[in-house]
C-alpha positions, 0 to 999 in steps of 0.5 A: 309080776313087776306090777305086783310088786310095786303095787305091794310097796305102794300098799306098804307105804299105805300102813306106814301112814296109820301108824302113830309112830312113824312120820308120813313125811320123812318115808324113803324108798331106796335099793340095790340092784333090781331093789334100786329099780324098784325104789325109782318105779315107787318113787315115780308111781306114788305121788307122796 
């Protein structure tokens, strides 16, 4: 499940990154509590 779950962020962040009106460079991830977690995974998973 946790797999998933980051793979669904790292896929959201994907999306990000074809739209016109965001900035490739300047995507954050952050949490609280079991989202912190999930933010630090993204974070050491997605190289971007």
């Amino acid at each position: 499940m946790w797999g998933l779950m980051v793979y669904d962020s790292i896929k959201a962040i994907d999306y990000l990154q074809t739209r016109d009106d965001i900035d490739p460079r300047r995507i954050a991830t952050l949490g609280m509590s079991m989202g912190s977690t999930m933010a630090w995974w993204l974070a050491a998973l997605d190289e971007r």
